[in-house]
PyMOL Python script that loads the backbone (N, CA, C, O; Angstrom):
from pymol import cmd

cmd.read_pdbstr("""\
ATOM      1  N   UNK A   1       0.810  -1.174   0.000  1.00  0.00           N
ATOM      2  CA  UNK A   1       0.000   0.000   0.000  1.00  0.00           C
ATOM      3  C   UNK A   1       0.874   1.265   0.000  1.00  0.00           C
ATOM      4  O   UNK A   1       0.499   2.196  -0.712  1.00  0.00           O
ATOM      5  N   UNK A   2       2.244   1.427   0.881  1.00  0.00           N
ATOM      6  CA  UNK A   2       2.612   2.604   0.924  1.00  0.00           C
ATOM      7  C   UNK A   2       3.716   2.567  -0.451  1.00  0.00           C
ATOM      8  O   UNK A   2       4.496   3.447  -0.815  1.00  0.00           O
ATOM      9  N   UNK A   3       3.442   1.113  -1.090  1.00  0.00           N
ATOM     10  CA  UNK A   3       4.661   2.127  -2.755  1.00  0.00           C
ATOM     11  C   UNK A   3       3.677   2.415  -3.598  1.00  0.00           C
ATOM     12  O   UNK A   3       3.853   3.286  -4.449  1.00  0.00           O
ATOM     13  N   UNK A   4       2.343   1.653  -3.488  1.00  0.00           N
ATOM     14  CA  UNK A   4       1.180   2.736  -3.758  1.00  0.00           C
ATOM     15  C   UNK A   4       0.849   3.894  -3.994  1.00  0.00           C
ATOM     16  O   UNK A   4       0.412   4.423  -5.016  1.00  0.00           O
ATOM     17  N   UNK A   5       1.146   4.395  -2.687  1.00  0.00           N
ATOM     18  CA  UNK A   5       1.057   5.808  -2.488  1.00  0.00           C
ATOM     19  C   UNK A   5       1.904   6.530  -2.619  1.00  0.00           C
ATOM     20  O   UNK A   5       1.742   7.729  -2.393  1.00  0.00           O
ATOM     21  N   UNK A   6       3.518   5.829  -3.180  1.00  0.00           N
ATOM     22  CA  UNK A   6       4.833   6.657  -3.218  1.00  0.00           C
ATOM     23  C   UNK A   6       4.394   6.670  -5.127  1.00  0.00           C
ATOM     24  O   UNK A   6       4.666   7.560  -5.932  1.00  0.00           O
ATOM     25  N   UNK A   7       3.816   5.645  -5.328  1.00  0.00           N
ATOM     26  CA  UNK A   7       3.871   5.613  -7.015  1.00  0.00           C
ATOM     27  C   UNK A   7       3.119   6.904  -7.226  1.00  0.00           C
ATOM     28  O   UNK A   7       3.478   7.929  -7.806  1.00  0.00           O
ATOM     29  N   UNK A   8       1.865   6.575  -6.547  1.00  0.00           N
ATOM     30  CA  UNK A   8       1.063   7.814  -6.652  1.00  0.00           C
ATOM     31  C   UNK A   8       1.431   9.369  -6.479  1.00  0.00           C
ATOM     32  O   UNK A   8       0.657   9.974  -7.220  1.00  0.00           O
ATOM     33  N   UNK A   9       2.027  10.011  -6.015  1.00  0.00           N
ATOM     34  CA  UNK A   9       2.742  10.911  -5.176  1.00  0.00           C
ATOM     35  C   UNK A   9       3.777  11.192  -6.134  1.00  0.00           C
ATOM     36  O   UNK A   9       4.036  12.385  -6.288  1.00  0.00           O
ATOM     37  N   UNK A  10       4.537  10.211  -6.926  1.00  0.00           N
ATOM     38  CA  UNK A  10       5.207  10.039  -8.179  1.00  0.00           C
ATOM     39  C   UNK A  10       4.642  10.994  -9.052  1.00  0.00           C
ATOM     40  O   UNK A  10       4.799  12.214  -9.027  1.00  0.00           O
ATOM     41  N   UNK A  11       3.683  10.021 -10.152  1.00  0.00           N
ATOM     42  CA  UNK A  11       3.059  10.572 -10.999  1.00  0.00           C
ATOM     43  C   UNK A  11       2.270  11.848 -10.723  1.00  0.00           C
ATOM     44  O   UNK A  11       1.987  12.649 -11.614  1.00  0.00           O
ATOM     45  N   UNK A  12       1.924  11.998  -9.423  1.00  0.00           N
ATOM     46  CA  UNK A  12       1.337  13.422  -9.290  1.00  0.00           C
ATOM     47  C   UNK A  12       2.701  14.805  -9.472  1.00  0.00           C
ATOM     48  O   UNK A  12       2.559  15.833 -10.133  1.00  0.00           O
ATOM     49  N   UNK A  13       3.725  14.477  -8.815  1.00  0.00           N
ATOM     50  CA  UNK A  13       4.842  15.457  -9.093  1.00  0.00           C
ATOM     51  C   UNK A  13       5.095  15.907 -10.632  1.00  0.00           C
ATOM     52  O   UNK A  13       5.336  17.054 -11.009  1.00  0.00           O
ATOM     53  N   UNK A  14       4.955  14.402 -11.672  1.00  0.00           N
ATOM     54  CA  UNK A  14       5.265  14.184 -12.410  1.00  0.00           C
ATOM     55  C   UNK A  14       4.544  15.037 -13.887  1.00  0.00           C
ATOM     56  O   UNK A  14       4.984  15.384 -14.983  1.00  0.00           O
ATOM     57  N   UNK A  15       3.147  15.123 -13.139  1.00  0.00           N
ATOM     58  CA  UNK A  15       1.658  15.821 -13.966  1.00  0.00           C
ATOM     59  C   UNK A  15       2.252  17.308 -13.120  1.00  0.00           C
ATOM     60  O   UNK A  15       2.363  18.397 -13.681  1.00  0.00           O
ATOM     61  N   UNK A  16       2.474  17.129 -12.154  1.00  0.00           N
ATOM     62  CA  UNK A  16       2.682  18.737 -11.784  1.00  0.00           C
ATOM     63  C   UNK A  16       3.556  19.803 -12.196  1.00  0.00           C
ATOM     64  O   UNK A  16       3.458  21.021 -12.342  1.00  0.00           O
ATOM     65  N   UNK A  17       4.689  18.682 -12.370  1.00  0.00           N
ATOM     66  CA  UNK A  17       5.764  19.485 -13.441  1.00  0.00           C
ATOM     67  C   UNK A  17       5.263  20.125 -14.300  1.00  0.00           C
ATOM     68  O   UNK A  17       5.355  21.352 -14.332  1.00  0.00           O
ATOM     69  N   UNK A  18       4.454  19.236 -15.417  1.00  0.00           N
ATOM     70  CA  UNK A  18       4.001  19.512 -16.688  1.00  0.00           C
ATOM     71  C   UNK A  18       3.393  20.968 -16.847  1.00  0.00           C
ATOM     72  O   UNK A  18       3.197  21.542 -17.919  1.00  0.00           O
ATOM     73  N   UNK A  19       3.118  21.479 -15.511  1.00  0.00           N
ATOM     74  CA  UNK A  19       2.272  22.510 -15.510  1.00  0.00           C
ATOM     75  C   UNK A  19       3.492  23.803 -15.137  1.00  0.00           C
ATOM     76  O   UNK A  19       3.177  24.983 -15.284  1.00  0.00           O
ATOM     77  N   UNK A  20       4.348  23.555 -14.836  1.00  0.00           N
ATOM     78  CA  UNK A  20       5.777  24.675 -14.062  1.00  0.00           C
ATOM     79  C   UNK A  20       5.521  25.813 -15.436  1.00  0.00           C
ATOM     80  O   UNK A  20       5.136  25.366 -16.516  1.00  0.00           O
ATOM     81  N   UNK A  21       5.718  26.925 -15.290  1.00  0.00           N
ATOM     82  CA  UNK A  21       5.944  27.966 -16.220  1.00  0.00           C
ATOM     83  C   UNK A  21       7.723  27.824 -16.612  1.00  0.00           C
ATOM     84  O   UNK A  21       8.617  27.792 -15.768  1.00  0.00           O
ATOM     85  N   UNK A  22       7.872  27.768 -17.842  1.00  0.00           N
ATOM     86  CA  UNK A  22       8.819  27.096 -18.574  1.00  0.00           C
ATOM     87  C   UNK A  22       9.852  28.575 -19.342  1.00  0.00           C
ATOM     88  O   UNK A  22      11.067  28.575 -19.541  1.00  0.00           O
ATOM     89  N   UNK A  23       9.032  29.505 -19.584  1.00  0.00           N
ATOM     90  CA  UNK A  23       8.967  30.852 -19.808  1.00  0.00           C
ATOM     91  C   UNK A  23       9.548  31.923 -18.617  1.00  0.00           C
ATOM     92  O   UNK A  23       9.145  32.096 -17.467  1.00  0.00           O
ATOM     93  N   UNK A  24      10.575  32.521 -19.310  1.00  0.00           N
ATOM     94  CA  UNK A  24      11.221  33.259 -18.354  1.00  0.00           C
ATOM     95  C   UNK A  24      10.553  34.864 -18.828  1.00  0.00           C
ATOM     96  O   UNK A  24      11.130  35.402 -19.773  1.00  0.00           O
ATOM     97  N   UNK A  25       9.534  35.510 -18.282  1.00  0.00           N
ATOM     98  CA  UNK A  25       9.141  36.944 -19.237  1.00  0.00           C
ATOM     99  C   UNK A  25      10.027  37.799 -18.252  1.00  0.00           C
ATOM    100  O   UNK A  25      10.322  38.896 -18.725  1.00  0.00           O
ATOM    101  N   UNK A  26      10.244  37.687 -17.693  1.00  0.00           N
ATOM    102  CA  UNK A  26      11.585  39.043 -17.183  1.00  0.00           C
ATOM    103  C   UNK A  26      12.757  38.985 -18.374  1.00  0.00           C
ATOM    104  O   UNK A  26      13.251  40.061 -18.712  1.00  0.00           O
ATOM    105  N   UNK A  27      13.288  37.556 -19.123  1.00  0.00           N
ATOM    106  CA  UNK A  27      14.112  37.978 -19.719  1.00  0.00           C
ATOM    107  C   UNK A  27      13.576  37.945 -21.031  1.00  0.00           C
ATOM    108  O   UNK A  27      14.314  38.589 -21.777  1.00  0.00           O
ATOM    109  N   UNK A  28      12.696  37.511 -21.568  1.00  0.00           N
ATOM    110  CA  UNK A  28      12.329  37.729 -22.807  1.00  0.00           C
ATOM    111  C   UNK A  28      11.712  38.957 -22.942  1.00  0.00           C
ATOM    112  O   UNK A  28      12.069  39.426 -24.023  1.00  0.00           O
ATOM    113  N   UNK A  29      10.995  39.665 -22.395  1.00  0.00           N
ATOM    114  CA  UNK A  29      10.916  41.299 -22.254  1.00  0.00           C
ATOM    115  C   UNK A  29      12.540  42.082 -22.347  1.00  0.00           C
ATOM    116  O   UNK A  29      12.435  43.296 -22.520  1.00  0.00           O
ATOM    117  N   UNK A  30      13.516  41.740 -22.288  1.00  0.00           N
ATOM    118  CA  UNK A  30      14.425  42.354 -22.934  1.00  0.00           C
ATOM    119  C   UNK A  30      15.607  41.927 -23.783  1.00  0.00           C
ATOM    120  O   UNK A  30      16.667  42.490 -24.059  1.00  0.00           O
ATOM    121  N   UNK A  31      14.956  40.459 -24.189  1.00  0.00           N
ATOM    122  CA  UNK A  31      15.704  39.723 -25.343  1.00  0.00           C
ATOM    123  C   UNK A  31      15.983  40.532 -26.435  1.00  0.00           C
ATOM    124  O   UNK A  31      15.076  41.083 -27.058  1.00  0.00           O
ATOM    125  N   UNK A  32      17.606  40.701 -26.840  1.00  0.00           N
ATOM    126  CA  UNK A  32      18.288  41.745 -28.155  1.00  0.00           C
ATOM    127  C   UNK A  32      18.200  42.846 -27.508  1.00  0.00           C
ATOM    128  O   UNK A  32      18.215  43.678 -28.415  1.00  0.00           O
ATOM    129  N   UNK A  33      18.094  43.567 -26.256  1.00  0.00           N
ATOM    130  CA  UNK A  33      18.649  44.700 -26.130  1.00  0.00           C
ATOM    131  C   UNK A  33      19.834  45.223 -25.882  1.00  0.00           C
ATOM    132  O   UNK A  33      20.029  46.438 -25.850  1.00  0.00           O
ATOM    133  N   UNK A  34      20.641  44.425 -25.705  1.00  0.00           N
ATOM    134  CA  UNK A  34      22.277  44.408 -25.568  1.00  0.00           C
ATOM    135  C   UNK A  34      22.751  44.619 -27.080  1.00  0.00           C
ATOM    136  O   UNK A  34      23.496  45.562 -27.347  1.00  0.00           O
ATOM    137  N   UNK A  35      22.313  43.733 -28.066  1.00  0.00           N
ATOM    138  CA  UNK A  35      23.191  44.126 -29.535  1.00  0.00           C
ATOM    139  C   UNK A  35      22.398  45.846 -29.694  1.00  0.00           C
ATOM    140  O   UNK A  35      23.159  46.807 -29.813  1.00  0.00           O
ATOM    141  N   UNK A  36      21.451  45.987 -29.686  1.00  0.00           N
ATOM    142  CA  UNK A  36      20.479  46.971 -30.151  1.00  0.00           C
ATOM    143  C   UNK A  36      21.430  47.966 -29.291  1.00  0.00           C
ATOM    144  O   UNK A  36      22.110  48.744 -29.961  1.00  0.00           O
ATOM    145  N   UNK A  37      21.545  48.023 -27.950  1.00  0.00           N
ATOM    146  CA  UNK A  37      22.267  49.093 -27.427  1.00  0.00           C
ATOM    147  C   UNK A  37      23.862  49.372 -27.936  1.00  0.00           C
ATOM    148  O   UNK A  37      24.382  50.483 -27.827  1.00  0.00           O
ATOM    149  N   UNK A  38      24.392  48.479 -28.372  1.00  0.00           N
ATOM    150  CA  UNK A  38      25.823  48.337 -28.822  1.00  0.00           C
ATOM    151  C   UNK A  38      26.149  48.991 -30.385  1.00  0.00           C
ATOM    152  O   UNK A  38      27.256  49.280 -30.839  1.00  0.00           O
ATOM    153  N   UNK A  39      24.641  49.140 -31.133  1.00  0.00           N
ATOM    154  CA  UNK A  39      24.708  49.601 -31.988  1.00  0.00           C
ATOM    155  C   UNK A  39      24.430  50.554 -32.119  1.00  0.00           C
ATOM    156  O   UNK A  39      24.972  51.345 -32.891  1.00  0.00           O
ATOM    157  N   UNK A  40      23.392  50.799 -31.323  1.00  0.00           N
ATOM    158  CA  UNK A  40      23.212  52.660 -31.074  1.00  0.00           C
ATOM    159  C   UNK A  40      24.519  53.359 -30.701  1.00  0.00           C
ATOM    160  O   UNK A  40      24.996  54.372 -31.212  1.00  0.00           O
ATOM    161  N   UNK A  41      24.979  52.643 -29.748  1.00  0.00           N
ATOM    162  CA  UNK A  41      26.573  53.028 -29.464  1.00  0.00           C
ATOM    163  C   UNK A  41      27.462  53.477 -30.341  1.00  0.00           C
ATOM    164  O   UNK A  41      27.848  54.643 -30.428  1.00  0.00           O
ATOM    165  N   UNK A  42      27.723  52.771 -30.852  1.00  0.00           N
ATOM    166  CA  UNK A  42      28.877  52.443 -32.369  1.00  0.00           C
ATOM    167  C   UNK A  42      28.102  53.757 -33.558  1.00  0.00           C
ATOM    168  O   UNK A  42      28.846  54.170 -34.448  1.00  0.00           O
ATOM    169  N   UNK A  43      27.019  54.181 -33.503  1.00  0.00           N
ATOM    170  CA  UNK A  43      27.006  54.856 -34.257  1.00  0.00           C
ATOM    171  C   UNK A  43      26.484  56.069 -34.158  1.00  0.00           C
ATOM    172  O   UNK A  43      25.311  56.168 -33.797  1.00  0.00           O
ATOM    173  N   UNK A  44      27.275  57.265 -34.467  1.00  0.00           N
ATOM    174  CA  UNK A  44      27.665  58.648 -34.134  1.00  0.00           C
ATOM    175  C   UNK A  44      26.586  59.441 -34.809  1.00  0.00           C
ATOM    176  O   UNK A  44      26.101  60.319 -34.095  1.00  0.00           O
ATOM    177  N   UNK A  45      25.986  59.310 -36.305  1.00  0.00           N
ATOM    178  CA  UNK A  45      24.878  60.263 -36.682  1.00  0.00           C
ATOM    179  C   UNK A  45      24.137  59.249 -38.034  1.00  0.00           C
ATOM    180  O   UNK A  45      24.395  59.012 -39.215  1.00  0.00           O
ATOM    181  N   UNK A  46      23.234  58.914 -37.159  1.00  0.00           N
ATOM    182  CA  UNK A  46      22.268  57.766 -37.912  1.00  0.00           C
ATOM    183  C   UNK A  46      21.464  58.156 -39.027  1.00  0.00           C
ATOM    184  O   UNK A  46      20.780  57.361 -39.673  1.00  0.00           O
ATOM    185  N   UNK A  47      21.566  59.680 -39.305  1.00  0.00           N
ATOM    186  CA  UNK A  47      20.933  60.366 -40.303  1.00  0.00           C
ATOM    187  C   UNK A  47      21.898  60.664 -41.731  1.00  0.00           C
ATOM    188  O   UNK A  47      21.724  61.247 -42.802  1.00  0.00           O
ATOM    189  N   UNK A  48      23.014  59.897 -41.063  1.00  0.00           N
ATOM    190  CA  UNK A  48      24.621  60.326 -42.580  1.00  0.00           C
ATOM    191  C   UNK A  48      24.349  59.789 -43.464  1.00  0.00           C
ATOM    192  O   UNK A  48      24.782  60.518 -44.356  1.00  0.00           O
ATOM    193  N   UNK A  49      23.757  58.692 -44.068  1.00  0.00           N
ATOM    194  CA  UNK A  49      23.813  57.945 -45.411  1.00  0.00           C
ATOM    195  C   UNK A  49      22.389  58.403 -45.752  1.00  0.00           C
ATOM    196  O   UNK A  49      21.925  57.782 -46.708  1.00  0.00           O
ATOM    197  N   UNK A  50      21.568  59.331 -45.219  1.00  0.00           N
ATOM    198  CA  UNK A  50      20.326  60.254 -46.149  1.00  0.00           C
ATOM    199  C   UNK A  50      20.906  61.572 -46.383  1.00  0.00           C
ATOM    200  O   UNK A  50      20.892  62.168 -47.461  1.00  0.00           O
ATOM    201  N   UNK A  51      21.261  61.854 -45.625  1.00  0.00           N
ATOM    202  CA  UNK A  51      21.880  63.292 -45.753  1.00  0.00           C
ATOM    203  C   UNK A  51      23.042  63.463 -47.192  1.00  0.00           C
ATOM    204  O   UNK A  51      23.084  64.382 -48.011  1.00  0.00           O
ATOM    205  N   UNK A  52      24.069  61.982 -47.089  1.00  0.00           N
ATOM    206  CA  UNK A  52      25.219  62.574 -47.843  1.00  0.00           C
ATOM    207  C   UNK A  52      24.433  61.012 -48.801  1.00  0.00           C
ATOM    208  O   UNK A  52      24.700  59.859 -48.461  1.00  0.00           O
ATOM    209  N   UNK A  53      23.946  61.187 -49.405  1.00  0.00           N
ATOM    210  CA  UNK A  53      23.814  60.102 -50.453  1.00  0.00           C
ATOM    211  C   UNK A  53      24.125  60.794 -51.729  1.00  0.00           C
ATOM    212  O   UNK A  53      24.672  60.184 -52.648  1.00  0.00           O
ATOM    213  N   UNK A  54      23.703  62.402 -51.847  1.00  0.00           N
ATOM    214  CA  UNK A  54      23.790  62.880 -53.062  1.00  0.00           C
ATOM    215  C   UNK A  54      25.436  63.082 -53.208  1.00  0.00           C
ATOM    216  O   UNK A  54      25.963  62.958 -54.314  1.00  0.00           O
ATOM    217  N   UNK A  55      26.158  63.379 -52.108  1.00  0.00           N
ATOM    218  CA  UNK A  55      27.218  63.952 -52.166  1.00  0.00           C
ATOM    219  C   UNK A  55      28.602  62.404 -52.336  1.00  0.00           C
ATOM    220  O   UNK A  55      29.798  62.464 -52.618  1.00  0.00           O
ATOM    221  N   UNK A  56      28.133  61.772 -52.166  1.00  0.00           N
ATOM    222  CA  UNK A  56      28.884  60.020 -52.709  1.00  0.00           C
ATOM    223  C   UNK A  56      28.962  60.060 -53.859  1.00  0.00           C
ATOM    224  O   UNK A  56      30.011  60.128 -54.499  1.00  0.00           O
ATOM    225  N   UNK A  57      27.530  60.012 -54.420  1.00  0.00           N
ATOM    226  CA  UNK A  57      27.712  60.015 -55.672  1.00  0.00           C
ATOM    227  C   UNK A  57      28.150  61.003 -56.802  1.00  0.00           C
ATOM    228  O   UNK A  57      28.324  60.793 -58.002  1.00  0.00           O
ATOM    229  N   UNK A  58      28.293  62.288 -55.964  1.00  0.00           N
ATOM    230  CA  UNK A  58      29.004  62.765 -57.241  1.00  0.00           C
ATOM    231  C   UNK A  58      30.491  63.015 -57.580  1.00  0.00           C
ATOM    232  O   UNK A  58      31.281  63.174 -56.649  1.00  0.00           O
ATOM    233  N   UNK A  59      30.843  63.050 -58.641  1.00  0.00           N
ATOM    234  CA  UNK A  59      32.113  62.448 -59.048  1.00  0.00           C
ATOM    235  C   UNK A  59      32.578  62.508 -60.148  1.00  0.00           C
ATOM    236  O   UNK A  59      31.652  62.205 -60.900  1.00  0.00           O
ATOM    237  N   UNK A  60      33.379  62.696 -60.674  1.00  0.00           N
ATOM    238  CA  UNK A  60      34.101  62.290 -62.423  1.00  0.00           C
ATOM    239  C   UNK A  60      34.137  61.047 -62.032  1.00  0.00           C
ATOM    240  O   UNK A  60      34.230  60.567 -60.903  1.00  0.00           O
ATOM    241  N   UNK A  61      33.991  60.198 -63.852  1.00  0.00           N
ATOM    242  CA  UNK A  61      34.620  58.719 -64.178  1.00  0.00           C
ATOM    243  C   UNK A  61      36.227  58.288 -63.915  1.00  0.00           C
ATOM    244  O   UNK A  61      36.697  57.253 -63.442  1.00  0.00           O
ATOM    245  N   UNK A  62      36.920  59.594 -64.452  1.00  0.00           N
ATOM    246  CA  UNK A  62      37.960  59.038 -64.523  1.00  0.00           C
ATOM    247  C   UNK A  62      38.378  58.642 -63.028  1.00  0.00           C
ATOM    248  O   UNK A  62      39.045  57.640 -62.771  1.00  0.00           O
ATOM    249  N   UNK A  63      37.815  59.719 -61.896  1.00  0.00           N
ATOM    250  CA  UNK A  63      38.841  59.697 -60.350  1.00  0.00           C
ATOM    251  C   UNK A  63      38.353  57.967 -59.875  1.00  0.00           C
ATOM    252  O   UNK A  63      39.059  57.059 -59.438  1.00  0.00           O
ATOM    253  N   UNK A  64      36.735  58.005 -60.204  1.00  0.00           N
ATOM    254  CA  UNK A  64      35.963  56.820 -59.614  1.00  0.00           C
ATOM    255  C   UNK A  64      36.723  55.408 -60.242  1.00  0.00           C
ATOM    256  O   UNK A  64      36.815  54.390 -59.557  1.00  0.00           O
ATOM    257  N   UNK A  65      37.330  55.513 -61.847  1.00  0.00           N
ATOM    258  CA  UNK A  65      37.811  54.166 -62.235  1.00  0.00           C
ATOM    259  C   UNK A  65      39.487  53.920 -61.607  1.00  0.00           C
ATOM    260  O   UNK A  65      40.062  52.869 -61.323  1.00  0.00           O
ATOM    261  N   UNK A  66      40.079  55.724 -61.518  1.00  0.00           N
ATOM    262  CA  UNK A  66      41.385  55.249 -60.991  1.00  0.00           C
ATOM    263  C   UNK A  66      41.480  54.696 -59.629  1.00  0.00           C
ATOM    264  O   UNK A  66      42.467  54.008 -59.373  1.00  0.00           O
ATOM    265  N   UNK A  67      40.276  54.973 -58.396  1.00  0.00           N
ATOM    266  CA  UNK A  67      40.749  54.601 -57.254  1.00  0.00           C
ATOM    267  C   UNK A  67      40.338  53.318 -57.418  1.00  0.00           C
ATOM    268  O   UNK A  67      40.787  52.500 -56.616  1.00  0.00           O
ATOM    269  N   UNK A  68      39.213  52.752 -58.692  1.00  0.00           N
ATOM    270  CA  UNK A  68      38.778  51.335 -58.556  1.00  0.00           C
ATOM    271  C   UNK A  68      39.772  50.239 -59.081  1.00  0.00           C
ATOM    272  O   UNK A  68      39.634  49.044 -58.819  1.00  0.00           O
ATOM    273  N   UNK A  69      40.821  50.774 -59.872  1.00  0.00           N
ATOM    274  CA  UNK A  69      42.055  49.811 -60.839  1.00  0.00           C
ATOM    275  C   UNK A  69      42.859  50.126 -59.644  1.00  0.00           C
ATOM    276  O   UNK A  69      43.518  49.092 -59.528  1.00  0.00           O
ATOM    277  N   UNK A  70      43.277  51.035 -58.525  1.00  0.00           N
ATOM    278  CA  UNK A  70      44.244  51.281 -57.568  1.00  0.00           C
ATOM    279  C   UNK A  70      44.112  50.439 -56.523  1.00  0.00           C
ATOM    280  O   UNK A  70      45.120  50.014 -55.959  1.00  0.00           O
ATOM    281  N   UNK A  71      42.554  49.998 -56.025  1.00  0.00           N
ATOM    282  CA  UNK A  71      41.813  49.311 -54.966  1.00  0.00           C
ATOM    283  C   UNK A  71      41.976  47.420 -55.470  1.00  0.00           C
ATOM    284  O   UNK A  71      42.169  46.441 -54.749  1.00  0.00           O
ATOM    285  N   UNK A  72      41.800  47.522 -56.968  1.00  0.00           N
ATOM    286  CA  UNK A  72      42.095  45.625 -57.537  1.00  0.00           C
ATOM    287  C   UNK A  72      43.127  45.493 -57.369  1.00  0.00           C
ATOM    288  O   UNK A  72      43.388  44.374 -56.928  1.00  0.00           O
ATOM    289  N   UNK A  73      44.638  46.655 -57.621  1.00  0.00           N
ATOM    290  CA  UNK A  73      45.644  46.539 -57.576  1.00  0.00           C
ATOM    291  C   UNK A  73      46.506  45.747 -56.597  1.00  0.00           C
ATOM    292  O   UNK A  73      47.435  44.959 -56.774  1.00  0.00           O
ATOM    293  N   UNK A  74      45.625  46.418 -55.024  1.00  0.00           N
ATOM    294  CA  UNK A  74      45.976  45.828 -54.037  1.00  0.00           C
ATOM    295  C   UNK A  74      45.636  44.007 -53.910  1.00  0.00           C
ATOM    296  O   UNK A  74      46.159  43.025 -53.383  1.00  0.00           O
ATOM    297  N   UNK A  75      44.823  44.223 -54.479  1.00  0.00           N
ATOM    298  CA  UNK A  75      44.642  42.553 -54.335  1.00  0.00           C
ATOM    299  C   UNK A  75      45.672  41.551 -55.559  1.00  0.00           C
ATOM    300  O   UNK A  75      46.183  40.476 -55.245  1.00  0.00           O
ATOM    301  N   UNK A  76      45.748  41.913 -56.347  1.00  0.00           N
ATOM    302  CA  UNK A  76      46.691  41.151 -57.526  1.00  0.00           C
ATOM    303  C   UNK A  76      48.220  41.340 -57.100  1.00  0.00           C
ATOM    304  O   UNK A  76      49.074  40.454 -57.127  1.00  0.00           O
ATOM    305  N   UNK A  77      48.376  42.499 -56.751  1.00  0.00           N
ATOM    306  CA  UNK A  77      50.060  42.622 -55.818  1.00  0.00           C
ATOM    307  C   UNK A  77      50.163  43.210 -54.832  1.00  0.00           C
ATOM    308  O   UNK A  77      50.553  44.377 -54.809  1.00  0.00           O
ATOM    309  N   UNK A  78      49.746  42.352 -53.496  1.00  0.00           N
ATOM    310  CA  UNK A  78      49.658  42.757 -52.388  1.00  0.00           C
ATOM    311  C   UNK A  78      51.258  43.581 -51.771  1.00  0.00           C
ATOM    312  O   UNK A  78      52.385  43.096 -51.874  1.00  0.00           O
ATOM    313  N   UNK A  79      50.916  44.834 -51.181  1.00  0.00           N
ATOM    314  CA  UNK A  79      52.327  45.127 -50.564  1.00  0.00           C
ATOM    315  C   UNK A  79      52.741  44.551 -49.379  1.00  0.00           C
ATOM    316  O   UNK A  79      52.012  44.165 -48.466  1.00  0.00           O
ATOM    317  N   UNK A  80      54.190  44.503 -49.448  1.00  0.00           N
ATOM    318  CA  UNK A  80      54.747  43.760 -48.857  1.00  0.00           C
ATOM    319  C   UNK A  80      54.851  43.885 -47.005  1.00  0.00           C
ATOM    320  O   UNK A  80      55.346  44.885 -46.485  1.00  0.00           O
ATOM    321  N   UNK A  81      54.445  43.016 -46.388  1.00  0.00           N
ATOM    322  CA  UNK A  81      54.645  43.059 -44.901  1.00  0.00           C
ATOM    323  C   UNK A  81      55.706  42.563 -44.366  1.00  0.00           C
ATOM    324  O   UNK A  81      56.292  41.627 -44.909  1.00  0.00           O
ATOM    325  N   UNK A  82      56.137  43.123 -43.183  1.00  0.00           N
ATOM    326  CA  UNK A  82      57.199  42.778 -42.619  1.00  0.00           C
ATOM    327  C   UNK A  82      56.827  41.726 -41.255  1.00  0.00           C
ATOM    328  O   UNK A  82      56.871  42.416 -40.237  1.00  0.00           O
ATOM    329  N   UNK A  83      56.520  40.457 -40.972  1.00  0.00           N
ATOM    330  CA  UNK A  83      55.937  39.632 -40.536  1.00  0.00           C
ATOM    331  C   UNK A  83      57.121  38.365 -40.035  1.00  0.00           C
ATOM    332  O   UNK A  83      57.761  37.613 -40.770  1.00  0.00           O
ATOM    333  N   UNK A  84      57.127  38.445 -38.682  1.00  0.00           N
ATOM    334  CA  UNK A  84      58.159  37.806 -38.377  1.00  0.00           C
ATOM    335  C   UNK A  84      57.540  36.054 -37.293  1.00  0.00           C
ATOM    336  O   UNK A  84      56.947  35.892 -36.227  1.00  0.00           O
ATOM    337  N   UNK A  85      57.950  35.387 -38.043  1.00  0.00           N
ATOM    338  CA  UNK A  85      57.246  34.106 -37.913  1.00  0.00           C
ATOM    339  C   UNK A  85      58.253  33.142 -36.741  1.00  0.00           C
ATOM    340  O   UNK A  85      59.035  32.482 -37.425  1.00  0.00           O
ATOM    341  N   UNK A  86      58.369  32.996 -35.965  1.00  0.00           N
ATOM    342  CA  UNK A  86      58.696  31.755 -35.353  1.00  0.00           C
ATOM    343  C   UNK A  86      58.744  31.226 -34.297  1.00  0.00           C
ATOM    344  O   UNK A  86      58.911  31.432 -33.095  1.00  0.00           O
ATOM    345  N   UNK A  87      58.479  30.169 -35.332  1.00  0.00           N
ATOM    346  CA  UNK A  87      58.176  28.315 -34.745  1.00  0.00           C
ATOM    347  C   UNK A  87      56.645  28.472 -34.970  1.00  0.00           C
ATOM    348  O   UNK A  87      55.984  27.974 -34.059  1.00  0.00           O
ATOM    349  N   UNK A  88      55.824  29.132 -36.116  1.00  0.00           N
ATOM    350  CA  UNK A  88      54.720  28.951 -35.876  1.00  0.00           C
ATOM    351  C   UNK A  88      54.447  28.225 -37.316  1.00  0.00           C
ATOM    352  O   UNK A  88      55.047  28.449 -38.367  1.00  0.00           O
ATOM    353  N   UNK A  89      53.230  27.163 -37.056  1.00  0.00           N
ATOM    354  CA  UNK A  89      53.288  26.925 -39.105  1.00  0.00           C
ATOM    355  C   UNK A  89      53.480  25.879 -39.176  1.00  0.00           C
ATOM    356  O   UNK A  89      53.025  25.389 -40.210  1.00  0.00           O
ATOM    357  N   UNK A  90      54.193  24.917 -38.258  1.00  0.00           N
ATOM    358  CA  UNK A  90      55.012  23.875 -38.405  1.00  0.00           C
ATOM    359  C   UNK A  90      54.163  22.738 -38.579  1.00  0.00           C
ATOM    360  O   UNK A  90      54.653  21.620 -38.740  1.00  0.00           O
TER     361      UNK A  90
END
""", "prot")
cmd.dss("prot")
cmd.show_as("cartoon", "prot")
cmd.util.cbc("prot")
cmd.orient("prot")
């Protein structure tokens, strides 16, 4: 009779669980406000890329293609670093 009542007493904990609030709303009420604040941070005048959109784009061809053949340049012949390695690599 009394593992009966321990079985019982069991399965009642067991149904009672089922019911526990599983949901944390203290922290999901401020889930992403840490990146959101970090980015407000990081950025100084959130109105610059409406303001200067006209002023990007204007330009001569020629300055816009030389800094763009000057900018590939870097990638096809990278300049040279002075990079001192050791014992690493091995």
């Amino acid at each position: 009779m009394r593992s009966m009542n321990l079985g019982f007493a069991a399965i009642g904990l067991i149904v009672l669980g089922g019911c526990a609030a599983t949901a944390s709303p203290q922290f999901d009420a401020r889930f992403g406000d840490a990146p959101r604040a970090l980015n407000a941070q990081q950025l100084i005048d959130p109105a610059a890329p409406s303001r200067n959109a006209q002023a990007v784009a204007k330009g001569d061809g020629r300055t816009t293609r030389d800094a763009m053949d000057r900018h590939a340049e870097t990638y096809r012949s990278p300049p040279p670093t002075n990079v001192i390695n050791i014992g690493l690599g091995r």
